[in-house]
DRENTORKOL-3810 file (N, C-alpha, C; in nm, 4 decimals):
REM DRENTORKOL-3810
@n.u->0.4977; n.v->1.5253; n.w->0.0840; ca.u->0.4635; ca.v->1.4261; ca.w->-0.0149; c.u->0.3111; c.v->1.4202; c.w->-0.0242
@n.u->0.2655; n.v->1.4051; n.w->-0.1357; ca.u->0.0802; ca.v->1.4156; ca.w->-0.1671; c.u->0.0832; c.v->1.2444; c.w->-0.1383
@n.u->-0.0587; n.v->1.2925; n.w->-0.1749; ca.u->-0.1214; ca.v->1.1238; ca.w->-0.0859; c.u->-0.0964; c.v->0.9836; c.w->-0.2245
@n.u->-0.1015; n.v->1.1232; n.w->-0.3749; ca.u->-0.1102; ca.v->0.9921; ca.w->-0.4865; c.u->0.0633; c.v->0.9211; c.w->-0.4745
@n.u->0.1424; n.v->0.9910; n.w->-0.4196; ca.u->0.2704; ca.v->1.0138; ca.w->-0.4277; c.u->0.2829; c.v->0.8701; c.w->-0.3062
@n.u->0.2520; n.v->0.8972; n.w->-0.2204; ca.u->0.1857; ca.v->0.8223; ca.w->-0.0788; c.u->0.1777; c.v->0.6447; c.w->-0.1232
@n.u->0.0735; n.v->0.6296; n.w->-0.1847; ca.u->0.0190; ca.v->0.5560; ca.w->-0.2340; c.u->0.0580; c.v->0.4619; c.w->-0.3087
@n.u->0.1528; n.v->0.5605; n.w->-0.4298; ca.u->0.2370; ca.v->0.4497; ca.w->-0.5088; c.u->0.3533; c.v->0.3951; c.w->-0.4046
@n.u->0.4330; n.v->0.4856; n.w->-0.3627; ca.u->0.5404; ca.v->0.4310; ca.w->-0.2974; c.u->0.4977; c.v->0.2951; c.w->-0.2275
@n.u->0.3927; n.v->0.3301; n.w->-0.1245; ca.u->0.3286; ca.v->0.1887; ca.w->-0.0902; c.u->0.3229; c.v->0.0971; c.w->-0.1284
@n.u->0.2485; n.v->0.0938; n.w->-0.2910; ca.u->0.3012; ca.v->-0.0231; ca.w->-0.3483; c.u->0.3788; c.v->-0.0769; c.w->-0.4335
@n.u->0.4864; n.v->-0.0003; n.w->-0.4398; ca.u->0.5813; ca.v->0.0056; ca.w->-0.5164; c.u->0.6580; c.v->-0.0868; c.w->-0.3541
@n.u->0.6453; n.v->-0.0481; n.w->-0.2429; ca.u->0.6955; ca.v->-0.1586; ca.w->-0.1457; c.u->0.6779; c.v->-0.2911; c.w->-0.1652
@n.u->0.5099; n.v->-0.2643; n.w->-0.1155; ca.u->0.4760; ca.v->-0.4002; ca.w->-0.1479; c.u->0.4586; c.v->-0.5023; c.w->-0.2265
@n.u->0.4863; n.v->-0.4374; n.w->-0.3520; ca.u->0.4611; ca.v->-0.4961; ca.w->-0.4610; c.u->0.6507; c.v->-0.5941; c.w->-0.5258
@n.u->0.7187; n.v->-0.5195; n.w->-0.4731; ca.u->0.8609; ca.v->-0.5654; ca.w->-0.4450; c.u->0.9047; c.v->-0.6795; c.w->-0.3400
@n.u->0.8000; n.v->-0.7065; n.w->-0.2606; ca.u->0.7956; ca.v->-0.7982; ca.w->-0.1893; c.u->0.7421; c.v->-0.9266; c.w->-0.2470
@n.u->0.6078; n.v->-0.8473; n.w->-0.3023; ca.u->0.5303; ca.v->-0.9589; ca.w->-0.3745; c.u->0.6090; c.v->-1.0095; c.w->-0.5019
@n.u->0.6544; n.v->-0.9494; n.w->-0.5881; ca.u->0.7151; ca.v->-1.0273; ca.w->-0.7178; c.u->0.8495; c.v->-1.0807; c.w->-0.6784
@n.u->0.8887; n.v->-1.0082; n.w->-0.5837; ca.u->1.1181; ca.v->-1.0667; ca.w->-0.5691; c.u->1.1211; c.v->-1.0657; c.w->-0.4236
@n.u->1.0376; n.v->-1.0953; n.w->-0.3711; ca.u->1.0483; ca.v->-1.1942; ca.w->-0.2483; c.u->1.1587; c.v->-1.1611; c.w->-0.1755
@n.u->1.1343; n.v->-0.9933; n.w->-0.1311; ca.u->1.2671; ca.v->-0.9209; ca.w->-0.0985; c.u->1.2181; c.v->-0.9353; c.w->0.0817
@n.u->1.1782; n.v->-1.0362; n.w->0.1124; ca.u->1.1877; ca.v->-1.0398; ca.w->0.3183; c.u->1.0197; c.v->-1.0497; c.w->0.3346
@n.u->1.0436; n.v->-1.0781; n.w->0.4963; ca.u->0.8937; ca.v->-1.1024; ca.w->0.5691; c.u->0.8790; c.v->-0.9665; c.w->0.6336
@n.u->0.7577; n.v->-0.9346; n.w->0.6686; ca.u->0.6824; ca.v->-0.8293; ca.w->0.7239; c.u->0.8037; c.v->-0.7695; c.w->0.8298
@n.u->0.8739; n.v->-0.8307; n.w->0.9038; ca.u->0.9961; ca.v->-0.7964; ca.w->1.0460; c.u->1.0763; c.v->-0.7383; c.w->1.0085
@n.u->1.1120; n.v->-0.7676; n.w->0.8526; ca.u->1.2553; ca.v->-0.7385; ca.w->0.8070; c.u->1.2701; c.v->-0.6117; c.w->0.8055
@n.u->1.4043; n.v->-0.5681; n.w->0.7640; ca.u->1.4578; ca.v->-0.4579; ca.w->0.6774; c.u->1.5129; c.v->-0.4611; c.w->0.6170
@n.u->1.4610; n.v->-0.4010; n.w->0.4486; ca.u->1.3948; ca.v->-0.2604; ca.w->0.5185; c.u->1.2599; c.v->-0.2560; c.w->0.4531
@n.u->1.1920; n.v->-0.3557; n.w->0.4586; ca.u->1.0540; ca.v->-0.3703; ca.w->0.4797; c.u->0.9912; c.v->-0.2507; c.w->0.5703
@n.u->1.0095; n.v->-0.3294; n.w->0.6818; ca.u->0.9240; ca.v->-0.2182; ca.w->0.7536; c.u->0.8884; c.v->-0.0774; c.w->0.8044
@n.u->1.1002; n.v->-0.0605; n.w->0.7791; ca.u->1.1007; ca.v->0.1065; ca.w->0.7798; c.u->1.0817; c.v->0.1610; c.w->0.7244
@n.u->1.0941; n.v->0.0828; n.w->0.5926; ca.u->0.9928; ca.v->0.1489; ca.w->0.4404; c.u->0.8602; c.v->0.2205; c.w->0.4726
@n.u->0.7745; n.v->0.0704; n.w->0.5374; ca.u->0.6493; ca.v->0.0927; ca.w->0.5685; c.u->0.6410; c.v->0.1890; c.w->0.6798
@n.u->0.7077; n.v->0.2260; n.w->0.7729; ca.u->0.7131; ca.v->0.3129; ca.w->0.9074; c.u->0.7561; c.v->0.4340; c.w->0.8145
@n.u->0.8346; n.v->0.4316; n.w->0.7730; ca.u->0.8506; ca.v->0.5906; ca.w->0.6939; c.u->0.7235; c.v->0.6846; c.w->0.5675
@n.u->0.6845; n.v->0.5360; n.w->0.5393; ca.u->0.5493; ca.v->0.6260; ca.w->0.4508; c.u->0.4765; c.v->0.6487; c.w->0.5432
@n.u->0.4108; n.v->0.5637; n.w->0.6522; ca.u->0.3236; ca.v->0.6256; ca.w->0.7746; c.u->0.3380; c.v->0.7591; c.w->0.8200
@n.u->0.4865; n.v->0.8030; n.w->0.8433; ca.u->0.5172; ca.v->0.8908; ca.w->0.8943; c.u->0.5085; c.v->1.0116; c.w->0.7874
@n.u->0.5205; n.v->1.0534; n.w->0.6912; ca.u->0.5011; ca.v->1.1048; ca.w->0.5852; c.u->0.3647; c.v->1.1450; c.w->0.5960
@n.u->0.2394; n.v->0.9995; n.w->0.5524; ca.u->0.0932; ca.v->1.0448; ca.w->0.5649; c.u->0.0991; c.v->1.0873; c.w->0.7295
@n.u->0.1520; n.v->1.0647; n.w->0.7896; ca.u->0.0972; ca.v->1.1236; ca.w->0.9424; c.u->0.1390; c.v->1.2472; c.w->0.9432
@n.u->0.2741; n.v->1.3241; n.w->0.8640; ca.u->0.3177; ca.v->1.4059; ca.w->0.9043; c.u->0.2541; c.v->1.5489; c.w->0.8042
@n.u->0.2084; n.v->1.4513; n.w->0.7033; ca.u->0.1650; ca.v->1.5723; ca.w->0.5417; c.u->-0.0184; c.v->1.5681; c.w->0.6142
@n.u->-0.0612; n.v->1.5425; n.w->0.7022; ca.u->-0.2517; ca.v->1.5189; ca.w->0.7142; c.u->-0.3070; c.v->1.4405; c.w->0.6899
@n.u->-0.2558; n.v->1.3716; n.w->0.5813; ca.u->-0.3211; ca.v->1.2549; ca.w->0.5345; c.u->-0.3959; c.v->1.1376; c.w->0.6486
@n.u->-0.3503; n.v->1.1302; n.w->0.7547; ca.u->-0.4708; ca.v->1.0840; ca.w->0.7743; c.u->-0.5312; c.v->1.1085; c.w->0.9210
@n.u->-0.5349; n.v->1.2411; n.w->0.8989; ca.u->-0.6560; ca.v->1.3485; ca.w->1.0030; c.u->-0.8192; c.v->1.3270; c.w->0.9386
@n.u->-0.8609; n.v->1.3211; n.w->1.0614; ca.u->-1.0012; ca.v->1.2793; ca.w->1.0502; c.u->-1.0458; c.v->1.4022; c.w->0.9781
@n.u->-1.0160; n.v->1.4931; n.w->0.9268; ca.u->-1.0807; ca.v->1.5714; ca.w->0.8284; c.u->-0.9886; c.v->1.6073; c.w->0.7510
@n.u->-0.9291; n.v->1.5231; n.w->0.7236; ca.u->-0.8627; ca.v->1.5281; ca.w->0.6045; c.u->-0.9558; c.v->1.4960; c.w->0.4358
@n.u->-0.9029; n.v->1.5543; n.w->0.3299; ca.u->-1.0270; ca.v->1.5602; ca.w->0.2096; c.u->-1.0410; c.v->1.4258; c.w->0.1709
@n.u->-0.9155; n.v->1.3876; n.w->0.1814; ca.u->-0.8868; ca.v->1.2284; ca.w->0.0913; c.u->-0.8275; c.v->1.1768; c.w->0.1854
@n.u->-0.8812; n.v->1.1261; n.w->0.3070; ca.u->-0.8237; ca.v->1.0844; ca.w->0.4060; c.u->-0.7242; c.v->0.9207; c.w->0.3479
@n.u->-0.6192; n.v->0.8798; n.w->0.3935; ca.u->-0.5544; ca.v->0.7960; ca.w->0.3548; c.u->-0.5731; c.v->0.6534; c.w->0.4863
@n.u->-0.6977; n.v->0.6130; n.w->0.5291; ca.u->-0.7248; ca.v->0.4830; ca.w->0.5624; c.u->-0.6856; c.v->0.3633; c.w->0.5463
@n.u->-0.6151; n.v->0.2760; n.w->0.5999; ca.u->-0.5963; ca.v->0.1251; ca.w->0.5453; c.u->-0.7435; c.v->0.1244; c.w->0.4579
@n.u->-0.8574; n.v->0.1146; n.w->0.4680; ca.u->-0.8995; ca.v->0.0540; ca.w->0.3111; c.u->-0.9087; c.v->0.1428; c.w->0.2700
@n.u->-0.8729; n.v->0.2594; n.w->0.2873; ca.u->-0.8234; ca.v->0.3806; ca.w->0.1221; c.u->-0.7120; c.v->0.3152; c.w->0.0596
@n.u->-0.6529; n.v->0.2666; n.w->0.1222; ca.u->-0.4961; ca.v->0.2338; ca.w->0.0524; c.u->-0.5227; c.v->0.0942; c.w->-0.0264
@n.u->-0.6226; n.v->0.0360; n.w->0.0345; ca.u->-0.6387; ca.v->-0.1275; ca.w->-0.0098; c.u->-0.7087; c.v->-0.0922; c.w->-0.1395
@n.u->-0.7789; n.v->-0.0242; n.w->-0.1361; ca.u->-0.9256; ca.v->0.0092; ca.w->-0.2686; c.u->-0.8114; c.v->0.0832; c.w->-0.3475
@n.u->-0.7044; n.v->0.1506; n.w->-0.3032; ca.u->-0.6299; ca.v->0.2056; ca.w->-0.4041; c.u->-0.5202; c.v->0.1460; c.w->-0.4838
@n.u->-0.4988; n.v->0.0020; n.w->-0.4314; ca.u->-0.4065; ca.v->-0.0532; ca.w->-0.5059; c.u->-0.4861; c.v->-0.1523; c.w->-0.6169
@n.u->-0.6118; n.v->-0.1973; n.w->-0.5773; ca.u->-0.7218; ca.v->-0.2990; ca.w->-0.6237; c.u->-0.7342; c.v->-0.2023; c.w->-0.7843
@n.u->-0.7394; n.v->-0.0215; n.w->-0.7376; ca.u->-0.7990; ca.v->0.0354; ca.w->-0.8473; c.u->-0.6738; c.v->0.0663; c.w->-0.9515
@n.u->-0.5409; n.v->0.0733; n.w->-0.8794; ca.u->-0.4287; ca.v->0.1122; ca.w->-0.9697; c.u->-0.3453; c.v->0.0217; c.w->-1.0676
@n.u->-0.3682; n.v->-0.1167; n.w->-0.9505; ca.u->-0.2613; ca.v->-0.2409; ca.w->-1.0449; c.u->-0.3534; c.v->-0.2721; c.w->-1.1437
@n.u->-0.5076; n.v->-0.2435; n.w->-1.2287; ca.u->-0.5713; ca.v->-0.2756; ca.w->-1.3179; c.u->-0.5189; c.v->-0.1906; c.w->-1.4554
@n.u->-0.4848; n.v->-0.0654; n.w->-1.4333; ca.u->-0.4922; ca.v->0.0060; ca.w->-1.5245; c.u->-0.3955; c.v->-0.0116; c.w->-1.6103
@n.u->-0.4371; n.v->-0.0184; n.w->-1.7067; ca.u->-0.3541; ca.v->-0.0365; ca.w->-1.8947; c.u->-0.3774; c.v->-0.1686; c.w->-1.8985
@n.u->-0.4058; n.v->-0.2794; n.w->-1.8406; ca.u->-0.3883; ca.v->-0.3908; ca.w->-1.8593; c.u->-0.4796; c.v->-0.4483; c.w->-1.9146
@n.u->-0.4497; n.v->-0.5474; n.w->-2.0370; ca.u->-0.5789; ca.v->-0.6270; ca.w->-2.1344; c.u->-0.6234; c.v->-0.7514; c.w->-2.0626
@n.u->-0.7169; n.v->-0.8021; n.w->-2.1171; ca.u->-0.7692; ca.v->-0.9101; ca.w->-2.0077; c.u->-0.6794; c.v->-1.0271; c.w->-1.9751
@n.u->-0.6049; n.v->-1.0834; n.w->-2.0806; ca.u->-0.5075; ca.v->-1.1785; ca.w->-2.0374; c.u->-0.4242; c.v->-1.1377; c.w->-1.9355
@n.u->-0.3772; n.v->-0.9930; n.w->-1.9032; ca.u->-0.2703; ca.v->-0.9277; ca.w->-1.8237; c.u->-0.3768; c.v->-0.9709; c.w->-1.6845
@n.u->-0.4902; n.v->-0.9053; n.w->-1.7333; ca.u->-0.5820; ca.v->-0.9261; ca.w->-1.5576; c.u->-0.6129; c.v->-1.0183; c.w->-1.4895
@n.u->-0.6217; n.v->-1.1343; n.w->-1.5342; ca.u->-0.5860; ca.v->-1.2669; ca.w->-1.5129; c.u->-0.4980; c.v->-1.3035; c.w->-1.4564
@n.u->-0.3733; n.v->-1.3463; n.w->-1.5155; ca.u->-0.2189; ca.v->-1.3211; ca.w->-1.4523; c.u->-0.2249; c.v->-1.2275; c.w->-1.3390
@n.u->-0.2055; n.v->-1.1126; n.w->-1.3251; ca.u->-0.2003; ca.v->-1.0163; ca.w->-1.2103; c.u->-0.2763; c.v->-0.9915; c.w->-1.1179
@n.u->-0.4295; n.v->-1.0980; n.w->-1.0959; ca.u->-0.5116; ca.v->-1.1119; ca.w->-1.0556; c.u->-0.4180; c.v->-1.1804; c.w->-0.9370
@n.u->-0.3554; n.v->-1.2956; n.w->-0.9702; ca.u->-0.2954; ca.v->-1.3792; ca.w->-0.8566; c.u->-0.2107; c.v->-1.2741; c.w->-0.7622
@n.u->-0.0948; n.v->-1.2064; n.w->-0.8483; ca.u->-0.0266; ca.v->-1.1049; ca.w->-0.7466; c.u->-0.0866; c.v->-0.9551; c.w->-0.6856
@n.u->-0.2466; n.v->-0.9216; n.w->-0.7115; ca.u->-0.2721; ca.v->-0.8459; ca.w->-0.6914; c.u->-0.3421; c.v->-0.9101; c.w->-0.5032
@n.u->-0.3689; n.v->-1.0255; n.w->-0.5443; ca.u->-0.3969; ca.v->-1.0676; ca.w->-0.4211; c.u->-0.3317; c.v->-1.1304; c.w->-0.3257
@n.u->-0.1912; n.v->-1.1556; n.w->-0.3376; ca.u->-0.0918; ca.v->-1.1625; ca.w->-0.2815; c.u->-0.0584; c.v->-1.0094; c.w->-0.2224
@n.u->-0.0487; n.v->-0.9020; n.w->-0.2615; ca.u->-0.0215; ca.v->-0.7827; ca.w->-0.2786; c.u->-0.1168; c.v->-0.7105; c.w->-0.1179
@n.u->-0.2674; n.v->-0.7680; n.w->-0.1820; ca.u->-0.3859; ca.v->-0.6991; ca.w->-0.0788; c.u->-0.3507; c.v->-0.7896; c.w->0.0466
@n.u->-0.3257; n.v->-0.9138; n.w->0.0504; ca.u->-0.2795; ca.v->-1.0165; ca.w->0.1710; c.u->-0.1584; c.v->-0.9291; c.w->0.2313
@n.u->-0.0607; n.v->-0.9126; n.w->0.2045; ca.u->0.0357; ca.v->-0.8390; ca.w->0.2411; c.u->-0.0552; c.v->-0.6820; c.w->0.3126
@n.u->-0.0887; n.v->-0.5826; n.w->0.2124; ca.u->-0.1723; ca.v->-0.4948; ca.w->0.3209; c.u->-0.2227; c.v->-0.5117; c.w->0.4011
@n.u->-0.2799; n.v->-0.6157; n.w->0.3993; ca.u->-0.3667; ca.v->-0.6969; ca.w->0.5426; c.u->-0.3095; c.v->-0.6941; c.w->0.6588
@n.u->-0.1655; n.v->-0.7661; n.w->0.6418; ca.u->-0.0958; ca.v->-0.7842; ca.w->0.8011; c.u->-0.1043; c.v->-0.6504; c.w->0.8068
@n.u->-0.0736; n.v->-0.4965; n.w->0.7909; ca.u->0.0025; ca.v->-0.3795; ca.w->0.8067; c.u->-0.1400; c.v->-0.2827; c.w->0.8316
@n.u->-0.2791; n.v->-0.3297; n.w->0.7974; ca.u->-0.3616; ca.v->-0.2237; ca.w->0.7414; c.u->-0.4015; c.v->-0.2206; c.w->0.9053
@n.u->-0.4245; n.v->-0.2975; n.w->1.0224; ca.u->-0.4380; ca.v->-0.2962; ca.w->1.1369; c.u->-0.3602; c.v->-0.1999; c.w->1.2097
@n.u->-0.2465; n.v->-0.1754; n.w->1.2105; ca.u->-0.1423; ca.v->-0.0950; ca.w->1.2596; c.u->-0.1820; c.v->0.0582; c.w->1.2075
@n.u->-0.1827; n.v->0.0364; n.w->1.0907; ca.u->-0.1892; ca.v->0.1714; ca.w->0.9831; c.u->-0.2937; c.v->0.2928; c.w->1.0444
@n.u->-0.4674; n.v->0.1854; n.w->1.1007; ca.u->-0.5360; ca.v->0.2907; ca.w->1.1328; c.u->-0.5720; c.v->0.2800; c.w->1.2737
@n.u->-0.4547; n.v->0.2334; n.w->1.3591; ca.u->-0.4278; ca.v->0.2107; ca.w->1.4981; c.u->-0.3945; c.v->0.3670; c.w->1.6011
@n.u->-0.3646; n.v->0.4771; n.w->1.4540; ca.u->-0.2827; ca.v->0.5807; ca.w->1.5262; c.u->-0.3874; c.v->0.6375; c.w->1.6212
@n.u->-0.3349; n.v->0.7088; n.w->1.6957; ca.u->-0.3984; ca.v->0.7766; ca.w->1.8027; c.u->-0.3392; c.v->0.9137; c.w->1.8194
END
């Protein structure tokens, strides 16, 4: 799986959490969601220290900040302003773990 591939799925998780309030961070399948894309970027390079486009908790954070904007007119950015930061709060608990690997 590529990293843009990576990326959406991510928040295509989290973002399912954030609008339909599908469980807390413990649940499942929250987290195996989240444990299975890890494993994916851990297993495709993505995030080897020389990797090109290394995939970092704030690569992933700056990448959802830069993706949930696009097509949207200013009234949309407004509105989605609230769940985009609901969205980055949610990366938050997970982004600690994310670049914990060893």
């Amino acid at each position: 799986m590529n990293r843009d591939e990576i990326l959406q799925r991510l928040q295509n998780v989290l973002d399912g959490h954030v609008k339909h309030h599908l469980g807390y961070l413990g649940q499942e399948p929250y987290k195996s969601n989240l444990f299975e894309l890890f494993r994916l970027a851990c297993n495709g390079g993505h995030l080897d220290v020389n990797a090109a486009q290394r995939l970092t908790g704030d690569a992933i954070r700056d990448s959802f900040n830069d993706r949930w904007f696009i097509d949207l007119d200013d009234n949309e950015r407004n509105v989605a302003q609230d769940v985009v930061d609901d969205l980055l709060r949610r990366w938050d608990e997970w982004h600690y773990a994310w670049d914990k690997r060893k």
